[in-house]
C-alpha positions in Angstrom: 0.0 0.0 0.0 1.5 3.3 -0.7 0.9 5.9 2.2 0.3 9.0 1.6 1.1 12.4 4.1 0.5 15.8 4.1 2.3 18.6 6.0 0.3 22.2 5.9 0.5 25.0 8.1 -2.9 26.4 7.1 -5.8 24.4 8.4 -8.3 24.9 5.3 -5.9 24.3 2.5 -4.7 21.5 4.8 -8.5 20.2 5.0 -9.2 21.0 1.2 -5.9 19.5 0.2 -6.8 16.2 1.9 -10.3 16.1 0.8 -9.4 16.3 -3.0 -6.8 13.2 -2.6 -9.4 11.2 -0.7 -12.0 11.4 -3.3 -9.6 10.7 -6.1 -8.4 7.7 -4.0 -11.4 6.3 -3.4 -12.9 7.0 -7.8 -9.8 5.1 -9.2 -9.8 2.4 -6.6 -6.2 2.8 -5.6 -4.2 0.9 -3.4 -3.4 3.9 -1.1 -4.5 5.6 2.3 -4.1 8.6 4.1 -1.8 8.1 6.9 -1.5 11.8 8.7 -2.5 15.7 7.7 -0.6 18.0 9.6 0.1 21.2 10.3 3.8 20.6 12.4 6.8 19.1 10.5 7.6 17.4 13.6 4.9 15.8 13.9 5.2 14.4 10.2 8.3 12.9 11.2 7.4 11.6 14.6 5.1 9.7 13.0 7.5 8.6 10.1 8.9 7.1 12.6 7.3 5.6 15.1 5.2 3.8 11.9 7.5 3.9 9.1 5.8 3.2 5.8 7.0 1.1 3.1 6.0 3.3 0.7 5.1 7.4 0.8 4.0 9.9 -1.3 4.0 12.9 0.8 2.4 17.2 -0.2 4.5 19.4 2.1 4.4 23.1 2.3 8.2 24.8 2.4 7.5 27.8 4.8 6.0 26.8 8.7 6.7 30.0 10.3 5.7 29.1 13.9 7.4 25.5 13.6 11.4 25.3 14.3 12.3 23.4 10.8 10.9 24.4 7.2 9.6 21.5 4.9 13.1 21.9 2.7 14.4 20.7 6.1 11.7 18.1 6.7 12.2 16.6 2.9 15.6 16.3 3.8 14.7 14.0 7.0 12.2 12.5 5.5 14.7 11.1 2.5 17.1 10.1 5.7 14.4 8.1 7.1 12.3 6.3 4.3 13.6 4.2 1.8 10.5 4.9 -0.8 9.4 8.5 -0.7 8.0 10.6 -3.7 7.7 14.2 -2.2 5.4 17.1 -3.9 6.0 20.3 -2.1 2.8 22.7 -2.7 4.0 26.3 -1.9 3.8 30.2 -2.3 7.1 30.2 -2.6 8.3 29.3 -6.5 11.9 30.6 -5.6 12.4 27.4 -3.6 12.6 25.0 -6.7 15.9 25.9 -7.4 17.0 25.0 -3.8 14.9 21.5 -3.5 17.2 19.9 -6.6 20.8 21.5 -4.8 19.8 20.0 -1.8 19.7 16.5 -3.6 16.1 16.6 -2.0 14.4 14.9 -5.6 10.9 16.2 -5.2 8.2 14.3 -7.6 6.9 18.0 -8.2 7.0 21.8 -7.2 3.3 22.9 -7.3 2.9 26.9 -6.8 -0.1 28.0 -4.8 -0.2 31.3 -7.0 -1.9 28.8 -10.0 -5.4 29.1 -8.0 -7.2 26.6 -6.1 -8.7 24.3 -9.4 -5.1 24.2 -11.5 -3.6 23.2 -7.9 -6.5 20.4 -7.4 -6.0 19.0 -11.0 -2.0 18.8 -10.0 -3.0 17.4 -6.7 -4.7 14.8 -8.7 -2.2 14.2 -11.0 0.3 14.0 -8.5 -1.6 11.2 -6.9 -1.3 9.3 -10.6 2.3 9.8 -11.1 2.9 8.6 -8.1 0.7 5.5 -7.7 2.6 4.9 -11.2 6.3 5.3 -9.6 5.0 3.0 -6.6 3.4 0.1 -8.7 6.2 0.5 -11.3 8.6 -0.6 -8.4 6.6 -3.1 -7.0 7.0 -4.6 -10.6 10.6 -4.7 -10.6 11.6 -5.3 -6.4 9.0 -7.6 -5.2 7.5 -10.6 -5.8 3.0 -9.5 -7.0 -0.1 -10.8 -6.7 -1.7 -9.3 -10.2 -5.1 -9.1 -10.9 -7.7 -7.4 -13.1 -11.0 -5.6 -13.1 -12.6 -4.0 -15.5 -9.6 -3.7 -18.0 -7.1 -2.1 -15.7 -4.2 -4.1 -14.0 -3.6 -4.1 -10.3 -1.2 -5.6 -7.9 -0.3 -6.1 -4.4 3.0 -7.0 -2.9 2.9 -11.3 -2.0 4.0 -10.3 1.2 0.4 -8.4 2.3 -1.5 -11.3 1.0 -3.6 -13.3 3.4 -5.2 -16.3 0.9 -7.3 -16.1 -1.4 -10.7 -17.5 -1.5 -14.2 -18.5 -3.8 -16.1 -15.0 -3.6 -20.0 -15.3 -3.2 -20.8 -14.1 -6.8 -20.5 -16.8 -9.5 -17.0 -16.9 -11.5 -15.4 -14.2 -8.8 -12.3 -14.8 -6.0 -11.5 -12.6 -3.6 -7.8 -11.8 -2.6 -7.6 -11.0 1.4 -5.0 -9.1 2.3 -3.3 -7.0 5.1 -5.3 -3.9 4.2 -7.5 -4.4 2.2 -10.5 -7.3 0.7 -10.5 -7.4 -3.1 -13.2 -9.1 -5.0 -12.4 -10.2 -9.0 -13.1 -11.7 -11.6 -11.8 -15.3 -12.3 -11.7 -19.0 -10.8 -9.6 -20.4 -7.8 -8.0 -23.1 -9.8 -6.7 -20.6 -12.7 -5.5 -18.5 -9.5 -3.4 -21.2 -8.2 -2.0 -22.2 -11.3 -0.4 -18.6 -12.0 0.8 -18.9 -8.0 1.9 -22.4 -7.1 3.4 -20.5 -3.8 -0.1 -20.2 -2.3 -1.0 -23.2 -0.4 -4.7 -24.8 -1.5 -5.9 -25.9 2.4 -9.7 -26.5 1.2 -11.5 -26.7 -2.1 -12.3 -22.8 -1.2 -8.9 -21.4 -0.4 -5.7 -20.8 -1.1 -3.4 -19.9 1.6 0.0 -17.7 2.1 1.5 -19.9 4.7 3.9 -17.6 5.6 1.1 -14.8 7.0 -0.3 -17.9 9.0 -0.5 -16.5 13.1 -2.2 -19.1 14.2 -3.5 -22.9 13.8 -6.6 -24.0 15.6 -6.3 -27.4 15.8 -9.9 -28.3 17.2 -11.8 -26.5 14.5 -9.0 -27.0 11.7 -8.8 -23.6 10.9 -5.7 -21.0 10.4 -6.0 -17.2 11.6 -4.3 -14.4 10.4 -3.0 -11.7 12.3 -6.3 -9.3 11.4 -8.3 -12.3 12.9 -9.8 -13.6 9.9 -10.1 -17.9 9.7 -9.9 -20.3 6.5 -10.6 -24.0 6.5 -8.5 -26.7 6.4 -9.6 -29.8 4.5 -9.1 -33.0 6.7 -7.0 -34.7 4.6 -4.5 -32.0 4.5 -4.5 -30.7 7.7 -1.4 -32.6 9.3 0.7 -31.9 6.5 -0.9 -27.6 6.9 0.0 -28.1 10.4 3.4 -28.7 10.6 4.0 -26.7 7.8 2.4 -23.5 9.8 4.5 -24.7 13.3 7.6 -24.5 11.4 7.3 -21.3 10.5 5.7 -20.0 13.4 8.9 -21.4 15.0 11.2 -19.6 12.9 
C-alpha cells in the first residue's frame, strides 16, 4: 500500500488538500491511504517514525513560520528516514525550486499556490497518478506481486500483504484478502493457483500464504491471520498444513 502524508500550516488548504486526494483515492480504486495531515513538520516525522511506511508519497508546504524546521528541512529528514518516498512540495514560494534539486532533495513535483485553487487540485490529482505509477512500477521490478484485473485495468499487491485467497460469493469471482484491504475479482480459484503455485490450497475454497499464518486452531481445523480472519483446512490436508504453519511459526 503506498501511504500518503500531508504537512500544511494552514488548516483549510490542509482540510481541502486532503479532501481532493481522498476522493480521487477512493474513484480510481487505488491501493493507497491517508496516513496523517498535519500542520507541524515534527509531527510528520514523529510519525514517520514511530510507523515507518513502506512506501510514501508525501504534499508538504516549504514555509512553517511558527514550527522550528521548514519542509526543505523536513524533505531532507524525511529522505534520511524512508527508503521509498515521492515528495510534492505545494507552496507560495516558487523561488524554492531551485533550492529543493541542490539539496539532492528529488521532489516528484514543485506545485505553486499562486496557480489558483482548481489548477492546484488538478495537479493534486495528478500527483496522486504519477505517483501510484512510480510506486506500482517498483513493486513490478523489487517484489514478488499478486496481479489481478477488473474491468480492463491491472492491479497488484506485494505477496508479502496477501492473506489467501478464496471463492467470492458471486459466480465466476475470488477474492484476494490481504493485510489492508478485501479485493473481489473476476476469475476461478483453480486458474489463480496455477499462475501462484506458492499459495497453499488448504480446502477446495482457499488458497493460503503460509507464511502470514498466526495461528492454527487445531480443534476446529482452521488458520488465523493476524487481522483475525479464519480459513478452513480440508481433513485430509490438515497434518501436512499443520506442521508446515508450526515451522514457520517457530522460525
Amino acid at each position: 500500500m503506498l501511504s500518503v502524508y500531508f504537512c500544511e500550516d494552514n488548516p483549510e488548504q490542509l482540510a481541502h488538500y486532503q479532501e481532493v486526494v481522498q476522493r480521487y483515492i477512493m474513484i480510481n480504486d487505488y491501493n493507497m491511504q491517508i496516513k496523517l495531515a498535519t500542520a507541524s513538520p515534527k509531527a510528520l516525522l514523529a510519525a514517520l517514525e514511530t510507523d515507518a511506511p513502506k512506501y510514501a508519497l508525501l504534499f508538504l508546504d516549504i514555509e512553517f513560520p511558527a514550527e522550528d524546521m521548514n519542509g526543505l528541512e523536513t524533505a531532507i529528514a524525511i529522505r534520511q528516514q524512508l527508503g521509498f518516498a515521492e515528495i510534492v512540495f505545494v507552496t507560495t514560494h516558487s523561488e524554492m525550486a531551485l533550492l529543493t534539486f541542490e539539496r539532492k532533495v528529488e521532489p516528484m513535483d514543485f506545485v505553486v499556490k499562486d496557480l489558483g485553487r482548481e489548477q492546484i487540485d488538478q495537479k493534486l490529482r495528478e500527483n496522486v497518478d504519477y505517483g501510484y505509477q512510480r510506486y506500482t512500477n517498483y513493486l513490478e521490478n523489487t517484489e514478488n506481486l499478486f496481479q489481478y484485473t477488473i474491468g480492463g485495468r491491472k492491479f497488484s499487491l506485494p505477496m508479502g500483504d496477501v492473506y489467501f485467497v478464496s471463492t467470492a460469493d458471486t459466480p465466476h469471482k475470488v477474492s484476494v484478502h490481504a493485510a489492508n484491504q478485501l479485493v473481489e475479482f473476476p476469475g476461478f480459484l483453480k486458474d489463480v493457483a496455477d499462475q501462484y503455485p506458492e499459495l497453499y490450497r488448504t480446502d477446495k475454497s482457499f488458497l493460503v500464504n503460509l507464511d502470514n499464518v498466526s495461528g492454527i486452531d487445531s480443534t476446529t481445523r482452521r488458520l488465523i491471520f493476524p487481522n483475525g480472519d479464519q480459513t478452513d483446512v480440508a481433513t485430509r490436508r490438515f497434518h501436512e498444513v499443520k506442521t508446515l504453519v508450526q515451522k514457520h511459526l517457530n522460525e
